[in-house]
MIPANU-23693 format. One line per 3 residues: number of its first residue (from 0); their letters; for each residue x, y, z of C-alpha. Coordinates in pm, 1 decimal, padded with zeros to 6 digits, always signed. Example, Ala and Ser with C-alpha at 12.3 -4.5 7.8 and 13.67 -1.06 7.14 Angstrom:
// residues 2
0> AS> +01230.0,-00450.0,+00780.0  +01367.0,-00106.0,+00714.0
***
This chain:
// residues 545
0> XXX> +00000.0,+00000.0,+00000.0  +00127.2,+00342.7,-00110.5  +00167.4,+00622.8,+00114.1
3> XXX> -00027.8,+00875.7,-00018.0  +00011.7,+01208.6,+00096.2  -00304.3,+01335.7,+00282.7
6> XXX> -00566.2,+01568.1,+00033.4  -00501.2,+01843.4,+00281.7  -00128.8,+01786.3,+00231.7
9> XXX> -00150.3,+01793.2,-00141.1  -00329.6,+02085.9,-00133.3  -00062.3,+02219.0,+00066.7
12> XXX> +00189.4,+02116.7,-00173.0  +00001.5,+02249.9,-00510.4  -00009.9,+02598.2,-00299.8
15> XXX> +00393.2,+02580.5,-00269.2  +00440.6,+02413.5,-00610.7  +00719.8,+02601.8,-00804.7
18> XXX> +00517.7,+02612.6,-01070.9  +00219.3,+02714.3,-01173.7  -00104.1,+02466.0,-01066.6
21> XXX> -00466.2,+02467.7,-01161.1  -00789.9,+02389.5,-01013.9  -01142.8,+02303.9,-01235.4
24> XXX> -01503.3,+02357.5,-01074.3  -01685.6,+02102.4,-01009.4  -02062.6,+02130.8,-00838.4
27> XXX> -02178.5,+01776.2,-00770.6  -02036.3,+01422.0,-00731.2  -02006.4,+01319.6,-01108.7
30> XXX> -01861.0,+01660.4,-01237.4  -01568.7,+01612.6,-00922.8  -01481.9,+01273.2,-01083.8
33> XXX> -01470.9,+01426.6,-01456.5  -01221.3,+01701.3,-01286.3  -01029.3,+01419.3,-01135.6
36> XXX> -01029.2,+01139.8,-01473.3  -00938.3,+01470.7,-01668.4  -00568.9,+01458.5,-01463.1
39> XXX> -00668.5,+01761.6,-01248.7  -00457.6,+01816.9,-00937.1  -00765.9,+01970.9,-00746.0
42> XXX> -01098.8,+02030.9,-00750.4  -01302.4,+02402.3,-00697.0  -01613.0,+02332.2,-00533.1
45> XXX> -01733.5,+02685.3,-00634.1  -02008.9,+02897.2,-00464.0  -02153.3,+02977.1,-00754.5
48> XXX> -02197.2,+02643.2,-00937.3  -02308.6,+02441.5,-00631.9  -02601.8,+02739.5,-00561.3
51> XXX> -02678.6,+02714.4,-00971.1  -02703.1,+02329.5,-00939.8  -02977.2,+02379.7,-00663.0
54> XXX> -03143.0,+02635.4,-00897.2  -03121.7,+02922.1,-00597.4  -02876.5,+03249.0,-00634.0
57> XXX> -02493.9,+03268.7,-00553.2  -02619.9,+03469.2,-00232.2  -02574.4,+03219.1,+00085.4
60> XXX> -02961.0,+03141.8,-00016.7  -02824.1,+02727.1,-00007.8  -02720.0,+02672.1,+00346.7
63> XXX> -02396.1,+02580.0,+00425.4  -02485.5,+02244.7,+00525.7  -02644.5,+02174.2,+00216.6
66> XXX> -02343.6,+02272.6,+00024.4  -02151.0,+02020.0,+00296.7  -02326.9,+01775.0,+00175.7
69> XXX> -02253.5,+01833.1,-00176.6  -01916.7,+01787.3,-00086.2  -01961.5,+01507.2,+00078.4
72> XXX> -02047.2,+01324.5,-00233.9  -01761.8,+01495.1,-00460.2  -01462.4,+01390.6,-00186.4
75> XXX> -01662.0,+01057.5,-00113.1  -01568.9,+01012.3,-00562.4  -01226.8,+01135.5,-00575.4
78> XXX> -00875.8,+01094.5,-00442.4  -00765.9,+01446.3,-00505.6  -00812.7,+01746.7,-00268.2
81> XXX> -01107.0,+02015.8,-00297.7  -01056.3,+02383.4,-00188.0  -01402.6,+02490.3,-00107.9
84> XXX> -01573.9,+02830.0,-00240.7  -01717.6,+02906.4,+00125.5  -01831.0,+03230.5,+00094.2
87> XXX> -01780.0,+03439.4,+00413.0  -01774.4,+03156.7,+00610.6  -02126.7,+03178.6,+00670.5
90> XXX> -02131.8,+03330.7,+00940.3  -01931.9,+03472.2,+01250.0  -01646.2,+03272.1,+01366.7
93> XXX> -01830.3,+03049.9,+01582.9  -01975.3,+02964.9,+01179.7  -01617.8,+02883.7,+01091.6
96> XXX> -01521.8,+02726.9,+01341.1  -01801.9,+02439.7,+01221.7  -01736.7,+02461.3,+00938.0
99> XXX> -01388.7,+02359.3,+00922.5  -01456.2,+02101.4,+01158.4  -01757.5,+01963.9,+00913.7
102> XXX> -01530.4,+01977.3,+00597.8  -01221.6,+01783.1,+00752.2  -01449.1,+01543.7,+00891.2
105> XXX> -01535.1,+01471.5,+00453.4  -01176.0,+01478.0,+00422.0  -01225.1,+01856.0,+00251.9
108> XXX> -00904.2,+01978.6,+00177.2  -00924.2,+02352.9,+00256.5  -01186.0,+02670.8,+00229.0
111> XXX> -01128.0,+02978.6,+00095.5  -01345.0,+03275.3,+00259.8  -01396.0,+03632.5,+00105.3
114> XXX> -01390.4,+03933.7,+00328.5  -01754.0,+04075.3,+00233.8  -02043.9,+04083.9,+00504.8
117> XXX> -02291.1,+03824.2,+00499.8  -02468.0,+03749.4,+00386.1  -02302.4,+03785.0,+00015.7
120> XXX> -02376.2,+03864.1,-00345.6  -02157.8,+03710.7,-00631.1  -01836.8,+03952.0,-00676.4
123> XXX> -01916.7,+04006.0,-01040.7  -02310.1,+04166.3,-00984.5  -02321.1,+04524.1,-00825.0
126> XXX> -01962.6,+04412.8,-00690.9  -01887.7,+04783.1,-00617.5  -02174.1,+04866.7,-00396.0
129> XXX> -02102.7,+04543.7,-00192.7  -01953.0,+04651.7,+00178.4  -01662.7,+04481.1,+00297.2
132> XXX> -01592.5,+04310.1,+00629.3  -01395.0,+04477.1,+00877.8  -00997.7,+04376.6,+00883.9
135> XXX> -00990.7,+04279.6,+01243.2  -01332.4,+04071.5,+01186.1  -01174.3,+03894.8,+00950.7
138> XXX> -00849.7,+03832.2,+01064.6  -01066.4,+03646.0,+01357.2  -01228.2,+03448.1,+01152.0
141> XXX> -00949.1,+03351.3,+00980.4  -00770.4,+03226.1,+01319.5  -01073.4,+03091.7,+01422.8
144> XXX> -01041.3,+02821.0,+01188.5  -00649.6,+02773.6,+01192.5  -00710.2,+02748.2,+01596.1
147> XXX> -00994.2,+02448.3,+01574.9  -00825.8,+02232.7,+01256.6  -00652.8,+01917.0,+01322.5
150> XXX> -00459.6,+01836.5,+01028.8  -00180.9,+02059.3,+01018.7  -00197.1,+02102.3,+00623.4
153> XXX> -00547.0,+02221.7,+00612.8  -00563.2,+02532.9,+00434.8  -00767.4,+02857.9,+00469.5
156> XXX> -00760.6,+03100.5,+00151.1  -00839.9,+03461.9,+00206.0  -00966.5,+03639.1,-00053.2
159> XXX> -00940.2,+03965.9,-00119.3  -01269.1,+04193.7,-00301.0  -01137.7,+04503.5,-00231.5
162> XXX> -01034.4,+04575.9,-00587.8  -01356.4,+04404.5,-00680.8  -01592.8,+04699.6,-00442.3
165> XXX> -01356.1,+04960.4,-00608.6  -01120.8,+05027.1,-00359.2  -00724.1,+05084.6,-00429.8
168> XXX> -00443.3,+04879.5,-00500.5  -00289.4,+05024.5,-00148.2  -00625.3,+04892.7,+00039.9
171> XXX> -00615.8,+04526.3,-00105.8  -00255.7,+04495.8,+00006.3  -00331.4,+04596.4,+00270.9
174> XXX> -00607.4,+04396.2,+00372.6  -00417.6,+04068.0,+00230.3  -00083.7,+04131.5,+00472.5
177> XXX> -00348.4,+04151.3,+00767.2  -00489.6,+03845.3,+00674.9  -00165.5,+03675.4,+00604.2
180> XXX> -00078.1,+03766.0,+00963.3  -00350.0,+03609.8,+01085.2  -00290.1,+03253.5,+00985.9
183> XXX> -00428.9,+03247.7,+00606.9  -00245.1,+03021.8,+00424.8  -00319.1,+03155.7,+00076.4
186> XXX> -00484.8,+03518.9,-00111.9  -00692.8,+03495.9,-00364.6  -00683.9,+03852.2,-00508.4
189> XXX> -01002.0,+03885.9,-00741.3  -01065.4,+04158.4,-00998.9  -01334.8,+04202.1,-01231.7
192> XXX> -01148.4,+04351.5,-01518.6  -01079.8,+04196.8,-01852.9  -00773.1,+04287.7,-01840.8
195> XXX> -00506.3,+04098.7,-01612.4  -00361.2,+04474.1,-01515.3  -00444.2,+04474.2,-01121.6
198> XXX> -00383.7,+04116.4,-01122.2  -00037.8,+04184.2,-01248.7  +00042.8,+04487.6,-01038.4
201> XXX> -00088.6,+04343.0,-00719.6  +00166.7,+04029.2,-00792.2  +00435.7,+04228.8,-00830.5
204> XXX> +00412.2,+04449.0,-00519.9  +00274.6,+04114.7,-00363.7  +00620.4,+03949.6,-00387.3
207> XXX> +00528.5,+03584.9,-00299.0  +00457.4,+03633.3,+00115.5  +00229.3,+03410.0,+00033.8
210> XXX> +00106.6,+03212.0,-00228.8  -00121.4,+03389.0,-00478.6  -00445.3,+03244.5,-00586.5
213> XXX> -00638.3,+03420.8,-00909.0  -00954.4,+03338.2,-01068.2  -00952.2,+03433.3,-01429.9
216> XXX> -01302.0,+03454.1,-01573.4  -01330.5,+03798.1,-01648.3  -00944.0,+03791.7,-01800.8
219> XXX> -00993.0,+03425.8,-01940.1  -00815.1,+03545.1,-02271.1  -00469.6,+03644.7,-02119.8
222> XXX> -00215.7,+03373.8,-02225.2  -00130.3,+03153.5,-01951.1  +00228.4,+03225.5,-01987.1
225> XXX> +00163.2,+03592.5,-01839.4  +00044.9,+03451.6,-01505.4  +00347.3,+03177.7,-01468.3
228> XXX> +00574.4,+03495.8,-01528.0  +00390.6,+03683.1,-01245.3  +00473.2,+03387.9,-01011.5
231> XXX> +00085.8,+03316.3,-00928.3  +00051.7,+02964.5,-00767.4  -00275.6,+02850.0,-00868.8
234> XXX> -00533.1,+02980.8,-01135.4  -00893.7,+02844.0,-01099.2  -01064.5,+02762.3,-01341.7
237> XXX> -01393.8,+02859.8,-01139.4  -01717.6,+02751.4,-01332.1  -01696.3,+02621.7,-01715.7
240> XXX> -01780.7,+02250.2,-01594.5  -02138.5,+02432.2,-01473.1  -02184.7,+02641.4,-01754.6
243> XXX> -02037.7,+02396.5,-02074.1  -02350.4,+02144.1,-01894.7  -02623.9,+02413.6,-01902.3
246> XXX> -02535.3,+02523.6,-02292.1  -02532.4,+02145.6,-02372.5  -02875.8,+02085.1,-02165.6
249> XXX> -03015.2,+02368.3,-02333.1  -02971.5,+02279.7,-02699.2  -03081.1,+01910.1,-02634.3
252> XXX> -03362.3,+01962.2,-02451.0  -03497.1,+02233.9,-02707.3  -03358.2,+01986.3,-03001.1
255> XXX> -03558.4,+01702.2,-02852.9  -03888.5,+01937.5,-02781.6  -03872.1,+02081.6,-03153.6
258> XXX> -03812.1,+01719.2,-03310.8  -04020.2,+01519.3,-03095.8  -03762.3,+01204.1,-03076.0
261> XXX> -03415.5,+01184.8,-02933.5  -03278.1,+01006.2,-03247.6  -03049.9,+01288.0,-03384.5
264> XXX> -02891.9,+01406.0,-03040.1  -02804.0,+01030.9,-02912.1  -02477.4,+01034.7,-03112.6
267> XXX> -02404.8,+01399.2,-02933.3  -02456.9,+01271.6,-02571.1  -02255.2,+01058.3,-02309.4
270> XXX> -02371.2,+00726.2,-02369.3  -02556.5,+00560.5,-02069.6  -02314.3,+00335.0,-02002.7
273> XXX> -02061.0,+00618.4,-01986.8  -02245.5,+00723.6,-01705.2  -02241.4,+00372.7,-01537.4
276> XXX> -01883.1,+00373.8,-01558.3  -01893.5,+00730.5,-01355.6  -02094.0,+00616.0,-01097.0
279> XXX> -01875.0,+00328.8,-01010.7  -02106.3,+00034.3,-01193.6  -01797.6,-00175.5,-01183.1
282> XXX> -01664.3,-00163.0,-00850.1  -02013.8,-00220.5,-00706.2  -02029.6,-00506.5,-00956.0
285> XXX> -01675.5,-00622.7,-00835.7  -01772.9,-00566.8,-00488.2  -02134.5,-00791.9,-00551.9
288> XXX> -01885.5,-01084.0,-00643.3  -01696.9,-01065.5,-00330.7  -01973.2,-01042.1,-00039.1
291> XXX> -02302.7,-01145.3,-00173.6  -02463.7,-01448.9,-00227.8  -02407.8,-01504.2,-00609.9
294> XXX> -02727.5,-01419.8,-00808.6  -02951.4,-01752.8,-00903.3  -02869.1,-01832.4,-01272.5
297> XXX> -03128.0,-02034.3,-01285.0  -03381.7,-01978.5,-01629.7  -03762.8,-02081.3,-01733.0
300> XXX> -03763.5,-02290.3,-02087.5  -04140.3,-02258.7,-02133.2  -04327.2,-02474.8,-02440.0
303> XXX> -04587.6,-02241.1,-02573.1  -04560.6,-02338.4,-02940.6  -04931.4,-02470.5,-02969.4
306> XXX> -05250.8,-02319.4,-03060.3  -05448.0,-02508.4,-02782.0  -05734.1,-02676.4,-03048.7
309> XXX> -05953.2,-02790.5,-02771.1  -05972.7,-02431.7,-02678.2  -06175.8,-02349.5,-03010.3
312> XXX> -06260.0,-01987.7,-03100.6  -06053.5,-01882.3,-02787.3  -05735.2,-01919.0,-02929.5
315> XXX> -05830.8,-01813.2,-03307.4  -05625.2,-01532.9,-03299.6  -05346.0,-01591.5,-03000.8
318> XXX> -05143.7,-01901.1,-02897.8  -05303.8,-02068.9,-02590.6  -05056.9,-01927.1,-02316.1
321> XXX> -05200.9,-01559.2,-02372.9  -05561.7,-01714.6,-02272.6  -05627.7,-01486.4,-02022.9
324> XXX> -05727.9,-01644.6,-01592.6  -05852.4,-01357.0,-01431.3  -05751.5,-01065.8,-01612.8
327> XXX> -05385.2,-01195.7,-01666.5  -05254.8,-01427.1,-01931.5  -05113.9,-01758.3,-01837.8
330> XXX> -04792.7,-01659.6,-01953.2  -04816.1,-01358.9,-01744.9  -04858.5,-01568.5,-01462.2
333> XXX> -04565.0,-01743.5,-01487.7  -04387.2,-01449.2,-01592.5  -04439.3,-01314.6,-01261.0
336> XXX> -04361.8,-01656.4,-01066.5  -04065.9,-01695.8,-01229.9  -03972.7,-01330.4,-01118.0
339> XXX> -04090.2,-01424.2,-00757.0  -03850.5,-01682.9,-00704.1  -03585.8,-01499.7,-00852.7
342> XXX> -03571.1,-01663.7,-01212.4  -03394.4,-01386.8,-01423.4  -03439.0,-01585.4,-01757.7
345> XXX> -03723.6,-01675.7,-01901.4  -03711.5,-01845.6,-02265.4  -04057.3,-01900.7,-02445.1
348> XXX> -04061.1,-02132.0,-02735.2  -04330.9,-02013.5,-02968.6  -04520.6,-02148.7,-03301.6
351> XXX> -04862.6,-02046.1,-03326.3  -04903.7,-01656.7,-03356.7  -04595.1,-01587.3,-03188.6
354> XXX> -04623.8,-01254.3,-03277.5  -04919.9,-01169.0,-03028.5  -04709.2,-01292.2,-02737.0
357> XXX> -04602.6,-00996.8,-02529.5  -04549.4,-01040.2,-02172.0  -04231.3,-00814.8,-02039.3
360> XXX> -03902.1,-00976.5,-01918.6  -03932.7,-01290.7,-02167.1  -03729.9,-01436.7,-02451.8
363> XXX> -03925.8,-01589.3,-02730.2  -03739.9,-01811.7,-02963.5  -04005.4,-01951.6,-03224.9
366> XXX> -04011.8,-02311.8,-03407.3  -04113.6,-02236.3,-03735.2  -04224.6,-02633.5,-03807.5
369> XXX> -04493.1,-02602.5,-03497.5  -04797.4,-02763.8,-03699.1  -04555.2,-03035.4,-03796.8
372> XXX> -04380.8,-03108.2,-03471.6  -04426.0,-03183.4,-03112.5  -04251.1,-03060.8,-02767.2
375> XXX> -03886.8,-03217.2,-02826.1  -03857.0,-03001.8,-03142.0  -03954.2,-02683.3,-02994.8
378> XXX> -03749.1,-02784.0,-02701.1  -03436.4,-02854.9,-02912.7  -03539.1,-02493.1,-03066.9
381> XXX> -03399.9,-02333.2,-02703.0  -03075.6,-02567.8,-02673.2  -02824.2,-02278.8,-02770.5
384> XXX> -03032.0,-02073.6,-02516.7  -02978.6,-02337.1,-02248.0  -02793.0,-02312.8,-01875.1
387> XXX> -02630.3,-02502.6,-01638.3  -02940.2,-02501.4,-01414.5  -03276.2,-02449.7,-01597.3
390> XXX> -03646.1,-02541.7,-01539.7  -03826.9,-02670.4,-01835.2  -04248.8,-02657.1,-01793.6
393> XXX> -04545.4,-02650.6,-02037.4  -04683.0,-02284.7,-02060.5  -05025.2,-02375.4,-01945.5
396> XXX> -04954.5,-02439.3,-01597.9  -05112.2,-02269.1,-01317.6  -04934.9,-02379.6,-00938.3
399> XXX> -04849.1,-02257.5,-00600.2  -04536.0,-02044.7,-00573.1  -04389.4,-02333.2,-00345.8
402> XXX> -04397.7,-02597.6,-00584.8  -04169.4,-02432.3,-00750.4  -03966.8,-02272.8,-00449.0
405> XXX> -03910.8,-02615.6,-00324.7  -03828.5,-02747.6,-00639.5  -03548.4,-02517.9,-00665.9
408> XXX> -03400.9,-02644.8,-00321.9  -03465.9,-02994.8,-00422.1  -03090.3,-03218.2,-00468.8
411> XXX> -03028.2,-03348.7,-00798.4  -02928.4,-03306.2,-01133.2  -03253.4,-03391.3,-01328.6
414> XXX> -03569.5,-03342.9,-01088.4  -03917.7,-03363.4,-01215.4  -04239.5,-03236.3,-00990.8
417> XXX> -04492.9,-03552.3,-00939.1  -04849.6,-03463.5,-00781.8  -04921.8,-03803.5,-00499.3
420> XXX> -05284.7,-03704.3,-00544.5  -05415.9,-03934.2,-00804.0  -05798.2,-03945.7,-00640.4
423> XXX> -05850.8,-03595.7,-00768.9  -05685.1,-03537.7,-01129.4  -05570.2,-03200.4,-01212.7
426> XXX> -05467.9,-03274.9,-01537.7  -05745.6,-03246.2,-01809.8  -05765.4,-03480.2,-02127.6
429> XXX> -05467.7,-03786.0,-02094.3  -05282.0,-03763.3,-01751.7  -04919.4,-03844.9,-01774.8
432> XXX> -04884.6,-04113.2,-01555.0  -04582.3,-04139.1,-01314.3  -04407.5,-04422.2,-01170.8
435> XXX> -04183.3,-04438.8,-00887.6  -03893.2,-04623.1,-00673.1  -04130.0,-04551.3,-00334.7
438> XXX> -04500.3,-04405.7,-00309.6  -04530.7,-04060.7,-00135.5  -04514.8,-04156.4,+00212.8
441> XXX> -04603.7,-03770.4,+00304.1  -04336.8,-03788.3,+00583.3  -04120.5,-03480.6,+00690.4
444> XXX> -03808.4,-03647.1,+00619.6  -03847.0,-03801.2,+00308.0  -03647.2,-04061.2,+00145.3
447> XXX> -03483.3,-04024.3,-00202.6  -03717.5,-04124.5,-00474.3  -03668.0,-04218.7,-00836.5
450> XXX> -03836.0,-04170.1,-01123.8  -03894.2,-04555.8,-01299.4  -04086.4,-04453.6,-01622.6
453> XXX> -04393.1,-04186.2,-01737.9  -04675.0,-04352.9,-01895.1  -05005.2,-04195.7,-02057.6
456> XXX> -05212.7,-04500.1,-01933.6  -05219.1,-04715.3,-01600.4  -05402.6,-04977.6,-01818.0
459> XXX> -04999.3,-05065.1,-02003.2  -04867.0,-05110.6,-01672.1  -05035.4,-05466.6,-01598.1
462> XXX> -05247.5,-05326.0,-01268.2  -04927.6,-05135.8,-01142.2  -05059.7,-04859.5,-00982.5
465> XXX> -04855.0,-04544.7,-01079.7  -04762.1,-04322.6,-00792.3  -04870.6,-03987.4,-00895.6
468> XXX> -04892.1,-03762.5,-01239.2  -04631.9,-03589.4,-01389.4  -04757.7,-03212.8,-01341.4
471> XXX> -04527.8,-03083.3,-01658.4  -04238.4,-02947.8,-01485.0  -03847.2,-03044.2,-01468.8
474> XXX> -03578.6,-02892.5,-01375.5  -03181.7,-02965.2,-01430.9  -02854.2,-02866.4,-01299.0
477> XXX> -02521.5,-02930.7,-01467.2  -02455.7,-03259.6,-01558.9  -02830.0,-03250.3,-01644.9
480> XXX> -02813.9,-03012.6,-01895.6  -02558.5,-03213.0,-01983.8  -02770.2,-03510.1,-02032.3
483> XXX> -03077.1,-03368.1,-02211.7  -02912.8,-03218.1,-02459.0  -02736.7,-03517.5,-02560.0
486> XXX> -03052.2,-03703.9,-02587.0  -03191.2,-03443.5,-02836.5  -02899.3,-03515.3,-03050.1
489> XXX> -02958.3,-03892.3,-03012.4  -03309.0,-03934.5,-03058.7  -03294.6,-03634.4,-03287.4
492> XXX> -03032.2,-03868.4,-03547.7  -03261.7,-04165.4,-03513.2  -03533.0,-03932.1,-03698.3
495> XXX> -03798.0,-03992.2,-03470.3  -03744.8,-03676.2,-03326.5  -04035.6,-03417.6,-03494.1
498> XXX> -04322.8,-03635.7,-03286.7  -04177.7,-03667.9,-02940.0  -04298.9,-03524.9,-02599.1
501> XXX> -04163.9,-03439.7,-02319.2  -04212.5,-03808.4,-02125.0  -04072.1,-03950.4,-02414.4
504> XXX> -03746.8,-03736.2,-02348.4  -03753.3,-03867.0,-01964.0  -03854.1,-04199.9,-02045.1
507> XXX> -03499.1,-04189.8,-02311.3  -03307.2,-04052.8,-02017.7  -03414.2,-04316.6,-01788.0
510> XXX> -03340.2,-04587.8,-02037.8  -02982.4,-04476.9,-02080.6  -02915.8,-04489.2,-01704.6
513> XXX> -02969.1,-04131.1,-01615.9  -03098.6,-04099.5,-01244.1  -03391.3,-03871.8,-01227.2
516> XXX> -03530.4,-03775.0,-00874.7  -03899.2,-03708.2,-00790.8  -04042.9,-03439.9,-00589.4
519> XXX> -04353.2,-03520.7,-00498.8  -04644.5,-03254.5,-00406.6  -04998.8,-03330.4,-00306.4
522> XXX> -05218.4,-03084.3,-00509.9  -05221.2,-02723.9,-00583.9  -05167.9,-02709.8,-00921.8
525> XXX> -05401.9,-02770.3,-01316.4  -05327.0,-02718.3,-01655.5  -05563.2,-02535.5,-01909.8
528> XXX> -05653.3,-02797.0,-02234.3  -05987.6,-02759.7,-02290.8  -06288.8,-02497.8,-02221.0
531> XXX> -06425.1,-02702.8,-01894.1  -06035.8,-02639.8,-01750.9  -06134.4,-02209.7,-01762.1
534> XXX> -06351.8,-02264.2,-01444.4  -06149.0,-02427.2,-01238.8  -05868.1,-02194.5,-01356.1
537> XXX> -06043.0,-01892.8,-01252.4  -06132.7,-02016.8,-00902.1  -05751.9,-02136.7,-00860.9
540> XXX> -05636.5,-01786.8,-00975.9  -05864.4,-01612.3,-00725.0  -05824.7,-01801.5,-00455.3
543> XX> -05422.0,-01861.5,-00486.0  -05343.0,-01497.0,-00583.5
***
């Protein structure tokens, strides 16, 4: 670890630089870290551009502890130090005494204070008719905060209006010595003229007592050169980071009002993820990795590509999972399950008017061969789209959020959902029958169970009675994924592929030694086939929402 000077130190050390340093305003967190990526030394937090920001006048009408906590943010950004505009001090000084105990506690570097009454009125309107504080008023306020700082390289700037009010040369001299004397560590002589004359003349009869601090906006156009020769220290640059923003704002924002799009100024503007990468996106990214729990990765395949025939004039013009239960679509519903349980992925694999589907925060990849094909086809559709830990369902499933909850905590590479509750069917039209290692004892601590085999009738099984039905939902981790997707390609190069279902893909795994575990609910969950199922999903809606 490098040791870094303090930012009150190198303050200290751009005031005593043998050459000549310079400071850029800044008004607000993300205008301090421009200053500092530019390769700025130091930062201006001026006056006038942190009261401009707020919308209010350069005339103490922001408090001073709103302005602290402006700077707050700006030194909270940046590494280098910031010499704070502050006014008069706001205040007496049992004012400056606070604040210099505020702005070292936010690591501030230093404040410079002008010797006008407050409260004040920027230098550069009615400057002359402004009154000026009282030397030996000043001079206290100036120890006041030398006497109550605890870093030793803290600076306090007096500046010096009295050219500025229209006195002479003899009285700013004057007034600086006095406040050199008392403890100031810097004057900032200011001058409204647009020439550098006074500037010039009060540096020569100045004779580095102290270092010398200018502001040139009102002589912006002498040549830099001029003020290294007068042996100035530090020229601010004191607010062209405020004003370049407000001339940008202004022609966008009347561009964009004229035009009526944003199409021609998006080229002119920082791009948004510019502005990410000045707000720190990265390190809190960075910082995400390191101390929280990683984000699930887990996606949704969802098999939407059918019309839903048994659904008749209902689905003449949309694909069944945009039937709408109770004011929502079924693909809605899932939509917001999957967001529930913190699915950030959700890939729909659509056929029949695929174009009408359009629920928010899903992926729709389409099989084009839908009228021709079954599930395993639009399932091998999604197969570049797949992840190491992925739950693949039918989109016409309605269930209670902890089916799928648990499911998510349940062990095992390929897991698929089997209801115990065969006395009350849930699936309409052909159940999918499912047969297991051990019947769902309901127990607290249960047992592992495989999955033997899905059938569509009990009647194949020779009396075997199954132990529950497949409710249309599997998930799969890793090696799982693994596993699935080489079955596609198998079954897929035998060329039986186009009429396959989903069991049929199990039922394959199965037979090639793949372990599949069963999770077994009791309940709470129906599919929508057919117009009797639009009941009995209503009532489940309403009375599970």
């Amino acid at each position: 670890m490098t040791n870094q000077p303090t930012r009150c130190a190198q303050l200290r050390q751009l005031l005593h630089s043998p050459q000549l340093e310079f400071l850029l305003e800044a008004h607000n967190g993300i205008s301090a870290r421009i200053v500092e990526q530019a390769g700025f030394r130091g930062i201006w937090a001026s006056g006038l551009a942190i009261s401009a920001q707020f919308g209010v006048r350069d005339s103490n009408e922001a408090s001073w502890t709103q302005v602290v906590d402006v700077l707050e943010f700006m030194s909270d950004v940046t590494r280098i130090p910031i010499l704070l505009d502050g006014d008069t001090g706001y205040g007496n000084f049992n004012n400056m005494r606070r604040l210099v105990r505020k702005l070292e506690q936010r690591q501030v570097a230093g404040v410079c204070i002008e010797d006008k009454q407050f409260p004040k009125t920027n230098s550069f309107i009615d400057g002359e008719k402004q009154p000026l504080a009282d030397v030996d008023e000043f001079c206290g306020k100036i120890k006041a905060g030398k006497d109550v700082q605890t870093d030793t390289d803290f600076c306090v700037i007096a500046r010096v209006e009295a050219l500025i009010a229209g006195w002479s040369m003899a009285e700013a001299l004057r007034r600086a010595e006095a406040y050199r004397a008392a403890g100031a560590d810097g004057i900032l002589i200011h001058s409204k003229l647009s020439r550098p004359d006074e500037i010039l003349e009060f540096a020569q009869e100045w004779a580095e007592r102290a270092p010398l601090i200018i502001v040139p906006t009102k002589y912006f156009s002498t040549p830099t050169e001029v003020f290294r020769s007068a042996r100035i220290s530090v020229a601010i640059w004191a607010n062209h980071m405020l004003r370049a923003a407000v001339e940008s704002m202004e022609q966008v924002s009347a561009h964009i009002k004229a035009q009526e799009t944003v199409a021609d100024v998006e080229h002119r503007v920082a791009t948004v993820n510019h502005i990410f990468e000045l707000q720190g996106a990265a390190e809190l990214s960075a910082a995400q990795d390191r101390y929280l729990k990683p984000a699930s990765r887990t996606q949704a395949i969802v098999l939407a590509a059918s019309r839903g025939n048994a659904l008749r004039e209902l689905t003449e013009d949309r694909p069944k999972v945009m039937i709408s239960v109770g004011g929502k679509s079924l693909l809605q519903r899932l939509a917001e399950e999957f967001k529930r349980q913190a699915i950030g992925r959700v890939v729909v694999v659509a056929g029949y008017k695929a174009e009408t589907i359009d629920v928010g925060g899903v992926e729709v990849v389409q099989n084009p061969d839908y009228a021709n094909t079954g599930e395993l086809t639009s399932l091998e559709c999604a197969t570049s789209r797949f992840e190491d830990d992925m739950v693949i369902l039918y989109g016409d499933l309605l269930f209670r959020s902890y089916i799928l909850r648990d499911l998510l905590d349940s062990p095992g590479e390929l897991v698929v959902v089997v209801d115990s509750a065969l006395e009350g069917s849930h699936k309409s039209g052909t159940p999918d029958l499912a047969f297991c290692s051990r019947a769902d004892d309901r127990s607290l601590f249960r047992e592992p169970v495989r999955l033997l085999r899905i059938e569509e009738k009990s009647s194949s099984s020779a009396g075997e009675k199954p132990s529950g039905h497949w409710i249309g939902m599997l998930r799969a981790r890793a090696q799982g994924r693994q596993w699935i997707a080489q079955a596609l390609a198998e079954l897929h190069s035998n060329g039986g592929l186009a009429q396959l279902t989903l069991p049929d893909l199990i039922n394959h795994l199965i037979g090639t030694g793949r372990e599949i575990q069963v999770h077994y609910i009791h309940g709470h969950w129906l599919d929508v086939n057919q117009l009797d199922d639009l009941d009995r999903a209503w009532d489940f809606a309403q009375s599970h929402s």
